[in-house]
N, C-alpha and C positions, 0 to 999 in steps of 0.2 A: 504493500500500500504506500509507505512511503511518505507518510504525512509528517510534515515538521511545521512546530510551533515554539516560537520561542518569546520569553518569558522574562521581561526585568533584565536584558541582558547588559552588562557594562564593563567594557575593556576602556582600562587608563594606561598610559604610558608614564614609566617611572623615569624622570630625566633632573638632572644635578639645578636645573632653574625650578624643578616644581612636576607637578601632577598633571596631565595632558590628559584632557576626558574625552577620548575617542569616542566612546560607545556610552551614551549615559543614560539607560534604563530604557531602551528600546525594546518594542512589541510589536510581532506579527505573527502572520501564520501562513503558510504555504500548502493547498490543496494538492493532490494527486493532477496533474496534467494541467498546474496552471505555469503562468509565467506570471512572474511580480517583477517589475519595473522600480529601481529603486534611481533618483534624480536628486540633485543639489549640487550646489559649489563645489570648488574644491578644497577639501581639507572638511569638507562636512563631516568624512565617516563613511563614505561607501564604501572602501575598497577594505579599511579597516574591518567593516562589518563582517565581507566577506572573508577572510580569513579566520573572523572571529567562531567563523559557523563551520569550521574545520580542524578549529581549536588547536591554531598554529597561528599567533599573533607572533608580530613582527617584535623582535627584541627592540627596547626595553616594554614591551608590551605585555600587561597582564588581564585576564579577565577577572574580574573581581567581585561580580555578582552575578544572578540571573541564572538560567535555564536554558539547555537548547535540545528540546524532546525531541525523535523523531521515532515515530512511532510508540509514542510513550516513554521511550529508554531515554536516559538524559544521559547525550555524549561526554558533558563534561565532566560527571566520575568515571569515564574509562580509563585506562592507563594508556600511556604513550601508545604501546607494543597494542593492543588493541584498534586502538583510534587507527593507525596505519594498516593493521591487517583486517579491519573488521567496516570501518567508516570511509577512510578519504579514497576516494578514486573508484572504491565498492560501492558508495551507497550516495555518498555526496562527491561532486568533483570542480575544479575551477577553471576555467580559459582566463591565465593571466593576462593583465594590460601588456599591452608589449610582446609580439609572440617571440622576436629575437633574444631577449634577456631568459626566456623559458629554453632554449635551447643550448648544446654547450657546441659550440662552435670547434669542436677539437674530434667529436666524435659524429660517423654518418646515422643518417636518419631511423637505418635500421637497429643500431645499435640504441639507442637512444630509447626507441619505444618498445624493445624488445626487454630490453634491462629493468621496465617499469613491468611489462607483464609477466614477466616470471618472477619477478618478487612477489605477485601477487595471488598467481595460480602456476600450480605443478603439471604444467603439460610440456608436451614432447617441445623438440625445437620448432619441425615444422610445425605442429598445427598454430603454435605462436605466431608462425609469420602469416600463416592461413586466417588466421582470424585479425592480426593488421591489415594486409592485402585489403579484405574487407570491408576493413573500417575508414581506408581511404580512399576505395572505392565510392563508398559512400558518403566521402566529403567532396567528391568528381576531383578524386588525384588517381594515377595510373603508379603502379608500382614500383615504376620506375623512381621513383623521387626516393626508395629508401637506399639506394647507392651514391645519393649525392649527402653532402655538406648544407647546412644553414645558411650560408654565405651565396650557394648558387641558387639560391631559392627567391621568389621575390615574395613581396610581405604578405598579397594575395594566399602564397602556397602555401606558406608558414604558419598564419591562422589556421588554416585549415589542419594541417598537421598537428597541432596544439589540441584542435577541435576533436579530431581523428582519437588523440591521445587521452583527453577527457573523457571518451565516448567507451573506449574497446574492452573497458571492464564492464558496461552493463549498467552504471546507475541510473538512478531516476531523480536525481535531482543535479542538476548543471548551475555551478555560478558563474556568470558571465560576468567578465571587470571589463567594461570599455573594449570589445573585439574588434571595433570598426575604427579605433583613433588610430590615426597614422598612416591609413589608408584610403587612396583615391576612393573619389565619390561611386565609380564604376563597382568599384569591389566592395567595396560600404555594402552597397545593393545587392552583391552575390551571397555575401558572407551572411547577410537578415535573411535572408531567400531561403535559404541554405538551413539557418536555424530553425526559422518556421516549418521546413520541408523535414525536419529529423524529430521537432515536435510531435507533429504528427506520427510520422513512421513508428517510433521509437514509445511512445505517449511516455514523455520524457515533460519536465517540472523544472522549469528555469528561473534564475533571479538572474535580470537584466540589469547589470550597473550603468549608469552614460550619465552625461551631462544634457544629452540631449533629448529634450520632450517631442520632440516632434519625431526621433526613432521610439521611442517608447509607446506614441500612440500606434505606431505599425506593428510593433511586436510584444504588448504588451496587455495583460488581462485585466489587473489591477496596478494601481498608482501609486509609493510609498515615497513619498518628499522628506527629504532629509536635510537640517537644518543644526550645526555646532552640535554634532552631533547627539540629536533626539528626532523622532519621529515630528512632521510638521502635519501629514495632513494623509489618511491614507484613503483611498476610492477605487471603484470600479474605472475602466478607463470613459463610459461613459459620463460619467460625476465629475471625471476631471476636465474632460474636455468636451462633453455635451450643452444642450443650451443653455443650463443651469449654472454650471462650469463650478469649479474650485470654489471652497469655503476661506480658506486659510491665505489672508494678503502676502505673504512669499511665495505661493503656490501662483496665485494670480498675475505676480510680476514679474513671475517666473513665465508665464504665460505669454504676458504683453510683450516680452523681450524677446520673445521666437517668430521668425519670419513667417508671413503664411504664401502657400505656394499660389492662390488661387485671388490673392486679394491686394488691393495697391498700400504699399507704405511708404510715408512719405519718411517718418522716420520713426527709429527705431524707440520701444521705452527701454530703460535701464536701471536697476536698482540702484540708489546711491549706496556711499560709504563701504567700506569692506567687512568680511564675516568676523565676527569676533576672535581674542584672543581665547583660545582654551585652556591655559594654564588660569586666566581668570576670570572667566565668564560672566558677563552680566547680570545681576540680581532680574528677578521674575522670568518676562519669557527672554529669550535668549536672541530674539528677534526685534525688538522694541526700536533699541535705538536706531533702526533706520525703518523701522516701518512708519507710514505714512497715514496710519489708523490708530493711532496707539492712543490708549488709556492709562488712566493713573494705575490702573488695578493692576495695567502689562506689565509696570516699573518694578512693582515689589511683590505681585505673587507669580509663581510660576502654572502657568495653566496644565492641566490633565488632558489628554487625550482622552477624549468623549465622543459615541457614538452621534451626531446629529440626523442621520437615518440610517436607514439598514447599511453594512457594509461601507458604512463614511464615517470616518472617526479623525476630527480637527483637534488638533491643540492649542488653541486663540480662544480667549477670554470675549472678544469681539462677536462670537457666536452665539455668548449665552447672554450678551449686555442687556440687561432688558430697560 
């Protein structure tokens, strides 16, 4: 089944200036064959998140509260030597940002992804390479690429290879970190094709990370905005971008600041001011000082993530102002 929900989760990074709150008490839940869309700035906490849900935070990274069930079990009392033979790559797996940093440029393709699946199952050598063959078959690459280098590859191929590699163990949940940054708009367009097309095949459970909302409404089921690291605003992708649109003023001007393909602008909107510092983050919501809706109540309490209809849960004091 496959179901993960996680619960109060909070990774801080321990550094000699202070406390860095990556991840500060974040909640969601991820159905069997959905994709959830996660958006925000840089340095919000996406990519942190993800890592977080593999329970391989970046040094000096720790998790320091929270839950992260899947299927009931909660990964973070496993041991190391578990987590590795039993969760990452098994059950949950990542397409990191960047496909050329994922690979070691010293070894060929074959060897690379051969080395990851016999760590993980005890099969013969061929049928190893029988079930790679396949798996980049299925990302439209020809066999031939596991005789080459990293370097002869173009970044096109390389995604996909990464893609191939997150794939050939079988899980059901994929985290995608930004697979299309750094990549012409052409391949942008293959590579979400390509996802949506293994979604299906595969009925396969994605967390989409990007900066971009407007990739997110092509490939995305549900909408979680992410904001100095907390949850801003989560929705179906209709809620977010339907007529009604977004609850939550960073979600909105997150909105306004994305081109639309079909419609004239003359100019663009832009949020003022930069995301806050997270060594000290602003008293109440964490978004105040540059929102352009704020209340006194934004300044000194910090608002709860609350349902305002089915499946919509905003974190903005703004919604409940009566």
């Amino acid at each position: 089944m496959d179901k993960l929900e996680v619960k109060n989760l909070k990774l801080y990074y321990y550094t000699s200036k202070g406390v860095i709150r990556g991840v500060d008490d974040v909640s969601f839940s991820l159905g069997p064959g959905e994709t959830l869309g996660v958006v925000g700035e840089s340095g919000c906490g996406k990519t942190t998140l993800g890592t977080a849900l593999l329970n391989m935070p970046t040094p000096p990274g720790k998790i320091v509260g929270g839950e992260i069930l899947l299927d009931g079990e909660d990964i973070l009392k496993l041991t190391e030597n578990d987590l590795r033979k039993k969760i990452r790559w098994e059950k949950i797996s990542m397409v990191f940002q960047g496909a050329m940093n994922c690979l070691t440029p010293v070894y060929n393709i074959r060897k690379q992804m051969m080395e990851t699946i016999q760590f993980h199952r005890e099969m013969e050598k061929k049928e190893a390479e029988e079930r790679i063959k396949k798996y980049l078959n299925l990302v439209g690459l020809s066999e031939d690429v596991l005789r080459r280098y990293p370097h002869e590859l173009s970044g096109g191929m390389k995604q996909r290879i990464v893609i191939a590699t997150a794939l050939f163990l079988e899980p059901k949940i994929v985290i995608c970190d930004e697979p299309t940054t750094a990549l012409d708009v052409v391949v942008q367009a293959q590579i979400i094709n390509l996802l949506k097309e293994l979604k299906e095949k595969l009925n396969l459970s994605f967390i989409f990370i990007t900066h971009d909302l407007s990739t997110e409404a092509e490939v995305a089921d549900r909408i979680m905005i992410m904001y100095a690291g907390k949850v801003a605003e989560i929705g179906t992708n209709q809620q977010i971008y339907g007529p009604q649109g977004a609850a939550h003023p960073y979600t909105q001007m997150l909105m306004a600041a994305t081109p639309r393909l079909h419609q004239r602008v003359d100019n663009l909107a832009f949020i003022p001011g930069t995301p806050p510092d997270l060594l000290s983050p602003p008293s109440g919501c964490r978004f105040h000082p540059r929102c352009p809706q704020v209340m006194e109540r934004c300044r000194i309490e910090e608002p709860r993530l609350t349902e305002i209809e089915p499946a919509h849960t905003v974190a903005c004091w703004r919604c409940f102002h009566e």
